[in-house]
C-alpha positions as CSV (number, residue, x, y, z in Angstrom):
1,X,-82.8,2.3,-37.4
2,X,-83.0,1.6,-33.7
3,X,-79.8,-0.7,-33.8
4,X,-78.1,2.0,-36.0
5,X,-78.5,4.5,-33.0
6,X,-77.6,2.7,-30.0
7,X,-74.4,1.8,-32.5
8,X,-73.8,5.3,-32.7
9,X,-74.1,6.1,-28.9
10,X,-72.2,2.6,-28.2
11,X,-69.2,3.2,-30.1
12,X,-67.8,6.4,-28.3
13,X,-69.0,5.0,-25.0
14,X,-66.4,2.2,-25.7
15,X,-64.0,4.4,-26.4
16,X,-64.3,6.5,-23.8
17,X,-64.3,3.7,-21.2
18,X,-60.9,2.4,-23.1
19,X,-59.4,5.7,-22.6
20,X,-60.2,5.9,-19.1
21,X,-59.0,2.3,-18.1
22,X,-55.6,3.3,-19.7
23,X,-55.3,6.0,-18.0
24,X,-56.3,3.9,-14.8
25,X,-53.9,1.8,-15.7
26,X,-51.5,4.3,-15.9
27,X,-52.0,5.6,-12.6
28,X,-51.6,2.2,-11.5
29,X,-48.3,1.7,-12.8
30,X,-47.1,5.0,-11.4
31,X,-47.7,4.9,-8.2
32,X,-46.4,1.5,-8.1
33,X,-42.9,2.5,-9.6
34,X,-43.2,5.8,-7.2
35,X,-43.1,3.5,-4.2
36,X,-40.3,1.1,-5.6
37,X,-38.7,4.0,-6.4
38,X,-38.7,5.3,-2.7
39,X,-37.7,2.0,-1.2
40,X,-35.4,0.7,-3.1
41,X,-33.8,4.1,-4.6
42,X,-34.3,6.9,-2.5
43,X,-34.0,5.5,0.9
44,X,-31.0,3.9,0.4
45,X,-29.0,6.7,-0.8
46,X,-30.0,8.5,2.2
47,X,-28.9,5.4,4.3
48,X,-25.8,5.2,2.4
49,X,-25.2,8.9,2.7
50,X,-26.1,9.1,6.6
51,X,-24.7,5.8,8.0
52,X,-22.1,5.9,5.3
53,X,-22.5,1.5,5.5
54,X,-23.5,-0.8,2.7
55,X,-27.5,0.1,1.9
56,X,-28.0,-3.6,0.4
57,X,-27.6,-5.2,4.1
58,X,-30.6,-2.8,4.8
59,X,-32.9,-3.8,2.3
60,X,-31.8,-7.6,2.8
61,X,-32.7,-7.7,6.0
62,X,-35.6,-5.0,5.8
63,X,-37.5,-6.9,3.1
64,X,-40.1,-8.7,4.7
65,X,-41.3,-5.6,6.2
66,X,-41.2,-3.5,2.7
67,X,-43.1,-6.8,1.7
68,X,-45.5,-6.0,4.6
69,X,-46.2,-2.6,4.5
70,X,-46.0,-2.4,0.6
71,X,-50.0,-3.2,-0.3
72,X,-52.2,-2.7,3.2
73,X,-54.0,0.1,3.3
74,X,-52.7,1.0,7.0
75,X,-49.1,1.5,7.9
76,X,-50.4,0.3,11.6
77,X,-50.4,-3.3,10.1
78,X,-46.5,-3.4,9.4
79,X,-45.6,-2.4,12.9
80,X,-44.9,-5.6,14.7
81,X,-42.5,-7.0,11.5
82,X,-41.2,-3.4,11.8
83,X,-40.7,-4.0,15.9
84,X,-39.2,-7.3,15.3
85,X,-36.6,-6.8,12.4
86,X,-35.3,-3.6,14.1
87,X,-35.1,-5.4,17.5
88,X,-34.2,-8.8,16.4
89,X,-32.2,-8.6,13.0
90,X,-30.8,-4.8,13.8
91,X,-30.0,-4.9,17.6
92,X,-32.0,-1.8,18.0
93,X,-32.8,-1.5,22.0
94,X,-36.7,-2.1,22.6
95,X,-36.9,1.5,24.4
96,X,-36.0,3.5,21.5
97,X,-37.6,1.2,18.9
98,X,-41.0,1.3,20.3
99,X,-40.6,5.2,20.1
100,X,-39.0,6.1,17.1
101,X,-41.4,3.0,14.7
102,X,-44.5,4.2,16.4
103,X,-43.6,7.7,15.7
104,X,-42.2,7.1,12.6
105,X,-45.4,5.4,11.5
106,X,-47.5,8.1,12.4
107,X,-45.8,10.4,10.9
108,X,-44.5,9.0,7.9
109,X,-47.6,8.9,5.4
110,X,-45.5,8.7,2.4
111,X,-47.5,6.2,0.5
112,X,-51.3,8.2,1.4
113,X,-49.2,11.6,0.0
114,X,-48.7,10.0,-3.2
115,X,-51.8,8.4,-3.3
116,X,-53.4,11.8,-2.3
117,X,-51.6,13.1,-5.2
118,X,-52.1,10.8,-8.0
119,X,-55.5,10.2,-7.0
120,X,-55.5,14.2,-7.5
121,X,-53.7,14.4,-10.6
122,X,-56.0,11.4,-12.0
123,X,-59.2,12.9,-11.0
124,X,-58.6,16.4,-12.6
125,X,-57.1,14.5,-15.9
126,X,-59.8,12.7,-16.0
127,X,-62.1,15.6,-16.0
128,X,-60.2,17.4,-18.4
129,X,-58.8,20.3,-16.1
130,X,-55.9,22.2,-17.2
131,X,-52.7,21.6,-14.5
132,X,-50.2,23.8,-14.5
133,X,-47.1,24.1,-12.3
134,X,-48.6,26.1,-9.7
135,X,-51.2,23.7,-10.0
136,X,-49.7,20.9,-9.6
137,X,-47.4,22.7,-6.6
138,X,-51.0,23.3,-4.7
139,X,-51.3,19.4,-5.0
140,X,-48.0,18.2,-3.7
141,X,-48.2,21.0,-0.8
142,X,-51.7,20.2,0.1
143,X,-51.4,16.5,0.1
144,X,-48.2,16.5,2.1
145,X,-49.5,18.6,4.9
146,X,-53.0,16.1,4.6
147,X,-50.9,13.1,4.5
148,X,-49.7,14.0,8.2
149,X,-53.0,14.6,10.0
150,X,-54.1,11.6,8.1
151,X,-55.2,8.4,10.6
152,X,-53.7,4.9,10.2
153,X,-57.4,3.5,8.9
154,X,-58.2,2.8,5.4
155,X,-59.5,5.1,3.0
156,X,-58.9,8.2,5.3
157,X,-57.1,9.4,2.3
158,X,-60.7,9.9,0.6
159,X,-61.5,13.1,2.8
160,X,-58.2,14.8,1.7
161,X,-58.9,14.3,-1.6
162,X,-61.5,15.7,-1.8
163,X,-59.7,19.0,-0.2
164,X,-56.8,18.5,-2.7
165,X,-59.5,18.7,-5.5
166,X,-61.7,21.7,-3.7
167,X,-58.4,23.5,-3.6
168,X,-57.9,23.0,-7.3
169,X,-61.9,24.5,-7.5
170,X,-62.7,20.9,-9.6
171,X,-66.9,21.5,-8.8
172,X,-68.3,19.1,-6.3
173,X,-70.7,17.4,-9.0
174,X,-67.1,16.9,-10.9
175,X,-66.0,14.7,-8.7
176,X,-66.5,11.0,-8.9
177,X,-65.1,9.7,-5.9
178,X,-67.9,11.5,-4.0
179,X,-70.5,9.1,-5.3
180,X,-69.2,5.9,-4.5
């Protein structure tokens, strides 16, 4: 009788456990194909359409810093190989490198917005909120202006989170990442 009961509480444990690693996995996969997508896509088309010169050259000789920068945590770590490939492989002059890739780095938290985000998006799917567009506008809006106050450490993302999901009124005892 015993084994018949922790059967019946078993059972939709697992399921819900193989629910939520494919959605995990899920989220995985798209923020992954969001960031290849950005590099290798959207930036350059807007190379192409700026500097109106062949974009493949670019990523040729810009891939050991997408390689870099594409799974630390801080976009501080990917300065140097930025520094060097712009100086060395571009012929960009030292003075206006060391401005525009420091500035550039600290202002360009394009892979903490859409980590922000999905992490967002995740969290309220997981707890079964209801997004709608306005919704899901709040998210991009709020994580974008996070994103840029964010510092270069790891998981300083966390803390806007948590005011993306506030903002979305997900209760504070809703929300998982606030026990680990």
């Amino acid at each position: 009788m015993a084994t018949a009961r922790a059967g019946d509480i078993g059972v939709p444990f697992i399921k819900e456990l193989e629910n939520t690693f494919r959605s995990l996995g899920l989220f995985v996969g798209t923020y992954t194909i969001g960031i290849l997508v950005h590099h290798f896509v959207f930036v350059p088309a807007v190379w192409l359409i700026v500097m109106r010169t062949n974009p493949l050259r670019l990523l040729l000789t810009s891939f050991r810093p997408i390689i870099t920068l594409f799974a630390p945590p801080s976009s501080a770590i990917g300065i140097p190989e930025v520094l060097n490939t712009c100086e060395n492989k571009h012929g960009v002059d030292p003075r206006v490198s060391r401005f525009t890739v420091l500035f550039g780095a600290t202002m360009s938290r394009m892979g903490s917005c859409y980590f922000i985000c999905m992490s967002s998006l995740f969290i309220a799917n997981l707890e079964g909120f209801e997004l709608n567009a306005v919704r899901i506008i709040l998210i991009v809006i709020v994580s974008s202006l996070g994103a840029l106050a964010l510092p270069a450490v790891p998981s300083a993302s966390i803390v806007t989170i948590i005011i993306v999901l506030s903002s979305l009124d997900i209760p504070a005892r809703k929300r998982q990442i606030e026990d680990n």
